[in-house]
C-alpha positions in Angstrom: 5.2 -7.8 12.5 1.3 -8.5 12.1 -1.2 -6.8 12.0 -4.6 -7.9 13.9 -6.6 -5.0 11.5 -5.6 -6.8 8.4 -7.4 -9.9 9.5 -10.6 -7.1 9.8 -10.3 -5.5 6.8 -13.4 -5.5 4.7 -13.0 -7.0 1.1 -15.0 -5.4 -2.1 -18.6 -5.6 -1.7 -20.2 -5.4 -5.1 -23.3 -3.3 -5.2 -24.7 -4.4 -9.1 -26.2 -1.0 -8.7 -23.2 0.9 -8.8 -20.4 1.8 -11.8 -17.5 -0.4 -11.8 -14.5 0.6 -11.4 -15.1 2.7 -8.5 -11.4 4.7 -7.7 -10.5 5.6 -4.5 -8.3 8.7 -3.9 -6.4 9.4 -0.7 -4.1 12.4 0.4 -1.9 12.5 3.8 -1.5 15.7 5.9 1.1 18.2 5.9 3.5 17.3 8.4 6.2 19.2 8.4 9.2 16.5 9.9 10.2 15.7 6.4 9.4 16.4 2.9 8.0 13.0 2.4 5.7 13.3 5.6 3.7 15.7 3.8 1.0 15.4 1.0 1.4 15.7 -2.6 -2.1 16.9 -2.6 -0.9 20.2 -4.3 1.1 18.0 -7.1 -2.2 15.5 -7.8 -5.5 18.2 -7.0 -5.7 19.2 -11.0 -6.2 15.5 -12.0 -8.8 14.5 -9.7 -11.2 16.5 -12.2 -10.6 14.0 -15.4 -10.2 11.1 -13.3 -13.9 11.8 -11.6 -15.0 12.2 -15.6 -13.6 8.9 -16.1 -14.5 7.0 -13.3 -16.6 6.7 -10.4 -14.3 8.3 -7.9 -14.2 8.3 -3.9 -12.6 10.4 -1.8 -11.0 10.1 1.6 -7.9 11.2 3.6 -5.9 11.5 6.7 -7.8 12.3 9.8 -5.7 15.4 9.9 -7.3 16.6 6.7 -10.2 18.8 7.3 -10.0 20.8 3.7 -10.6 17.2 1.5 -14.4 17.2 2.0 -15.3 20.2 0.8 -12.5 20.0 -2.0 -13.9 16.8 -3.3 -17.2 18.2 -2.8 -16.7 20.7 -5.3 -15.2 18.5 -7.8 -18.4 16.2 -7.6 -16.6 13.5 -5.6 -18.0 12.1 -3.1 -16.1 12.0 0.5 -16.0 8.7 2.7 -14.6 9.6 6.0 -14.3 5.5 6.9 -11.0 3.8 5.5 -13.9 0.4 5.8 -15.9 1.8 3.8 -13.0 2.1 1.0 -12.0 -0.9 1.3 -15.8 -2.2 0.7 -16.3 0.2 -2.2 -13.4 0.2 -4.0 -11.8 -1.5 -6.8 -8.6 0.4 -6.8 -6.6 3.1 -4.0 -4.7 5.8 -4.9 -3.2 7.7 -2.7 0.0 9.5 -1.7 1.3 8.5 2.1 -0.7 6.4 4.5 -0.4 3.1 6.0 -3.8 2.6 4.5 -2.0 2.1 0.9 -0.2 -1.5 2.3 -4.1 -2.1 3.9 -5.8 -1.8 1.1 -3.1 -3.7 -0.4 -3.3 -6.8 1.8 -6.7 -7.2 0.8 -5.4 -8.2 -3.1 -6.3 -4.9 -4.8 -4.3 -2.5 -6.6 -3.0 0.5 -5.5 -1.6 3.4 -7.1 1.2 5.2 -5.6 1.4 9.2 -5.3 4.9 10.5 -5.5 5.7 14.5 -5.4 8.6 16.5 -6.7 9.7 16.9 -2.8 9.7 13.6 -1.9 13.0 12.8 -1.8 14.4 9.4 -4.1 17.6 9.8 -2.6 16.7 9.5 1.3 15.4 5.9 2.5 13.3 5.8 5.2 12.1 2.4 4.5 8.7 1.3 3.8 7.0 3.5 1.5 10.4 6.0 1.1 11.8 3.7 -0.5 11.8 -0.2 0.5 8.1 -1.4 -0.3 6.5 1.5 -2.6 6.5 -1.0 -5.5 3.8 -2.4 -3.7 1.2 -0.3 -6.1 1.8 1.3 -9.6 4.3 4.7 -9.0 3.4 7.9 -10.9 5.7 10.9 -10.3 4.0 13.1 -13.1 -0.3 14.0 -12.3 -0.4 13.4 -16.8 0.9 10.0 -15.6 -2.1 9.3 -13.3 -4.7 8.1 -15.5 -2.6 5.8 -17.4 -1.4 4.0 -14.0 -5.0 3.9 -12.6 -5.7 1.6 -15.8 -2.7 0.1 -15.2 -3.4 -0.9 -11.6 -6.7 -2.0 -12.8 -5.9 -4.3 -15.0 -3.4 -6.3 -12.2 -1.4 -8.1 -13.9 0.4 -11.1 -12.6 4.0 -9.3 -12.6 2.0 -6.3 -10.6 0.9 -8.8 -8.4 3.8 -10.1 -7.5 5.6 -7.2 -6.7 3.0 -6.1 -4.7 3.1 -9.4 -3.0 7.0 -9.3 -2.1 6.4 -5.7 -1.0 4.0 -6.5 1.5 6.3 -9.3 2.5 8.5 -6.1 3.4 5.5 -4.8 5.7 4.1 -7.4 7.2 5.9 -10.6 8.5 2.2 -12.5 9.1 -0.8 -11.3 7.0 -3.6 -13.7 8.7 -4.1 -14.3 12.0 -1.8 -11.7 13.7 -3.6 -11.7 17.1 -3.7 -15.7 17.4 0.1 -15.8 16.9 0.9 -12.8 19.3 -1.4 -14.6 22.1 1.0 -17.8 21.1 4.3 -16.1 21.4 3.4 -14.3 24.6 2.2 -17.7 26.3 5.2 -19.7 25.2 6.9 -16.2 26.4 5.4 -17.1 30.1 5.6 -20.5 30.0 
């Protein structure tokens, strides 16, 4: 499977203006079809504090969120609404269930990986439960979190290359997905 978006995706945009590393942090909705469908907001929110000391920290969510602006607000982070703009702005994604971690993934950053106490190790349901979530650093503990965001920054080669085989998992082509589907469908008809 391909996806024509990757091929879209903005890649970092450094503003010499602005502190490096900037940190993005992402949290999913509450949906209540299985314990790993909803956030681990509740497990992460008392870490976003020391990580926004630390670094320059962005903000975003799921579309579903409407509590995360004002949230980050509060803890002096600011809130970018446009999954683009992340991926222009920052250095490193952490978040804890989205299809936007294997994004921001395919454009060669780091990610960092959210996991809660409810998300359950011992049910697969493929992708990020369990089958490609190597694809960033994993942290199960919020103590753990600043550690594995300067782990993820420094990316090295061995974290590269699992994130590499993980998206592997995700995506069969990574470049030109719309090209090769307009291919297939005309040798399809032909």
């Amino acid at each position: 499977m391909g996806s024509p978006r990757l091929d879209t995706l903005p890649h970092r945009q450094i503003d010499p203006t602005s502190p490096h590393p900037i940190v993005a942090v992402s949290f999913h909705w509450d949906a209540r079809t299985s314990p790993e469908a909803s956030s681990a907001f509740a497990w992460y929110r008392r870490i976003l504090a020391p990580l926004a000391q630390r670094y320059k920290v962005i903000g975003h969510g799921h579309p579903r969120r409407s509590d995360l602006a004002r949230v980050y607000r509060t803890l002096g982070i600011e809130y970018v609404r446009d999954f683009d703009e992340v991926c222009r702005r920052a250095d490193v994604y952490v978040c804890d269930n989205s299809s936007t971690l294997f994004e921001f993934a395919a454009t060669g950053r780091p990610v960092v990986v959210l996991n809660a106490p409810w998300y359950r190790k011992d049910v697969d349901h493929g992708l990020r439960f369990w089958d490609a979530a190597d694809v960033g650093v994993n942290v199960d503990d919020p103590a753990a979190t600043l550690p594995a965001v300067e782990c993820a920054l420094a990316d090295r080669e061995e974290q590269r290359e699992r994130r590499e085989r993980a998206l592997s998992i995700v995506y069969t082509y990574r470049r030109a997905a719309a090209r090769r589907a307009a291919e297939a469908i005309r040798e399809w008809a032909a």
